[in-house]
C-alpha positions in Angstrom: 3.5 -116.2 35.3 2.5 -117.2 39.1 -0.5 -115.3 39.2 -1.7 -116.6 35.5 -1.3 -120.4 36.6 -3.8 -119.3 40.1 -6.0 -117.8 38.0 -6.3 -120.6 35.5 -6.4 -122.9 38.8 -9.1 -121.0 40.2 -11.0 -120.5 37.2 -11.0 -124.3 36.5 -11.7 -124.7 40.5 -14.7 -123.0 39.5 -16.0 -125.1 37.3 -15.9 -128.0 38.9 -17.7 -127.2 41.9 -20.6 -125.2 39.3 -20.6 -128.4 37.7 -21.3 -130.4 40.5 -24.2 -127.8 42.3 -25.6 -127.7 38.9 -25.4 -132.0 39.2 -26.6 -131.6 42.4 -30.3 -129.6 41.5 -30.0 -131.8 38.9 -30.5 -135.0 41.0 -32.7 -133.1 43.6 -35.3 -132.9 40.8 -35.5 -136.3 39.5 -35.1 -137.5 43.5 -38.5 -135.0 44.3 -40.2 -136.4 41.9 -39.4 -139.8 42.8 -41.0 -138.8 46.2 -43.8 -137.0 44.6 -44.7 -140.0 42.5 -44.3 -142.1 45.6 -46.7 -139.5 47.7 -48.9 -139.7 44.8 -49.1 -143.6 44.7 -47.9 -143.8 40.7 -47.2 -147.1 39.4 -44.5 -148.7 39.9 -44.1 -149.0 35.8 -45.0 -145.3 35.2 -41.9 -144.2 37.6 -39.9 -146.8 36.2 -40.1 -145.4 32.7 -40.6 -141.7 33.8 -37.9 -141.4 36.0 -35.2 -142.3 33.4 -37.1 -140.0 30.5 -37.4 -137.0 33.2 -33.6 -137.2 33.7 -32.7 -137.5 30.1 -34.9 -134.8 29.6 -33.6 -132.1 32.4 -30.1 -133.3 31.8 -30.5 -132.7 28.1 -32.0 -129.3 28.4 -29.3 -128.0 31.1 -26.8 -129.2 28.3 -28.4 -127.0 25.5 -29.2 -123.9 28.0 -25.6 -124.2 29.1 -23.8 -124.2 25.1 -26.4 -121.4 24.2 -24.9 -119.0 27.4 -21.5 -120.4 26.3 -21.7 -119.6 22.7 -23.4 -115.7 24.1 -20.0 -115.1 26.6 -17.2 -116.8 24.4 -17.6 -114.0 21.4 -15.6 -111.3 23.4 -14.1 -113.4 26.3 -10.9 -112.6 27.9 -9.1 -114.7 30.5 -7.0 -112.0 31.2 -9.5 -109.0 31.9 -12.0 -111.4 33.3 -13.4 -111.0 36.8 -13.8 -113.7 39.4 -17.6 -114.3 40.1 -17.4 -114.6 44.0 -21.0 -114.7 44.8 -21.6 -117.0 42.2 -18.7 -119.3 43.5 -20.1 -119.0 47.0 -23.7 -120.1 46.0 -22.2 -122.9 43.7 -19.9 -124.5 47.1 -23.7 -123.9 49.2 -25.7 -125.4 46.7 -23.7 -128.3 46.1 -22.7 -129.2 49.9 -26.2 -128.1 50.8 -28.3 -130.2 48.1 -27.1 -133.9 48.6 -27.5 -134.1 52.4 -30.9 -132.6 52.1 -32.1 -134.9 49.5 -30.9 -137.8 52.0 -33.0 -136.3 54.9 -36.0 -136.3 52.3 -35.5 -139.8 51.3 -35.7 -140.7 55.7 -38.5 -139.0 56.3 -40.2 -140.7 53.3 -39.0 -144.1 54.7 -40.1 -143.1 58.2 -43.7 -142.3 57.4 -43.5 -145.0 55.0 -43.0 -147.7 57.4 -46.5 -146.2 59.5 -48.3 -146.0 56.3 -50.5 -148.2 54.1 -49.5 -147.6 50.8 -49.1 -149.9 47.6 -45.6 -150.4 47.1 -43.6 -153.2 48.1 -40.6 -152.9 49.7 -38.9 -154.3 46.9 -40.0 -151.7 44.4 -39.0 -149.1 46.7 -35.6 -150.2 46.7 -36.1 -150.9 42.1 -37.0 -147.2 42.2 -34.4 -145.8 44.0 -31.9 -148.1 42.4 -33.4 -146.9 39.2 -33.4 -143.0 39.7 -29.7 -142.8 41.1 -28.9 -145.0 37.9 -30.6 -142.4 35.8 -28.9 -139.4 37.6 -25.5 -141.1 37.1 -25.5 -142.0 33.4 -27.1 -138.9 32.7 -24.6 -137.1 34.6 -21.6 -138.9 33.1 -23.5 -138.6 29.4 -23.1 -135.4 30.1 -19.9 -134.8 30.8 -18.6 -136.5 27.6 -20.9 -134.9 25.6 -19.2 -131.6 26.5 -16.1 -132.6 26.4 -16.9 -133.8 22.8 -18.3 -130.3 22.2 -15.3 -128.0 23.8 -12.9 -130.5 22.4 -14.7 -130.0 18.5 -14.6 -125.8 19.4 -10.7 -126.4 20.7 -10.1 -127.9 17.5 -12.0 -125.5 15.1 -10.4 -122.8 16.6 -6.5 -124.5 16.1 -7.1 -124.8 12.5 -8.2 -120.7 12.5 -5.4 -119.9 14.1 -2.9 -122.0 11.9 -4.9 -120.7 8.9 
């Protein structure tokens, strides 16, 4: 009984930290191209409505890519028989320790060689920009989240009333 409560621990362990390196590249794309459109001089309107649209859209298509694999490995799961994925784990803690700090160091040097710089942004819009791309990252992120809980808890359900019947 031990050993089934570690594994389910570990198991859901697991998931949280793939959940959060998968947040992480995630937010490391919507943040580069926050710099690239910065680097690029876009608007300030075109990121504003870009940014929010590009992180709908990549958060919206990791969602579907991610109930399509589910759907593939849930027809002959087993909890029991199942093997721990240790180098997928390992990548998963790297990627998500590695990911955020790095993004940070971006967003320095970009202030650094933005302060040296002519360029055509205020330092206001800067400051809208950011405030609008880690808004974007963090309601897509929590959309996300209920939206799969909404899914697994429909499948949870669905799969109760087979069982009953």
């Amino acid at each position: 009984m031990k050993k089934q409560f570690f594994s389910l621990a570990l198991w859901m362990f697991f998931g949280f930290v793939l959940v959060k390196a998968i947040d992480s590249v995630l937010s490391f794309i919507v943040y580069a191209y926050l710099h690239l459109g910065f680097w690029q001089e876009f608007s300030v309107l075109f990121l504003s409505y870009s940014i929010p649209i590009l992180a709908l859209a990549v958060y919206a298509l990791t969602i579907l890519f991610f109930i399509k694999q589910l759907k593939l490995i849930s027809i002959n799961f087993d909890l029991q028989r199942a093997k721990f994925p240790l180098f997928l784990y390992l990548s998963a803690v790297v990627i998500a320790i590695l990911l955020n700090p790095l993004q940070s160091k971006f967003t320095g040097w970009y202030a650094e060689t933005f302060s040296s710089r002519e360029t055509i942004y205020k330092f206001e819009d800067i400051l809208s920009l950011y405030g609008i791309t880690n808004a974007s990252t963090v309601i897509c992120a929590w959309v996300a989240i209920i939206v799969l809980s909404i899914y697994f808890y429909r499948i949870y359900k669905k799969s109760e009333l087979e069982i009953k019947q």
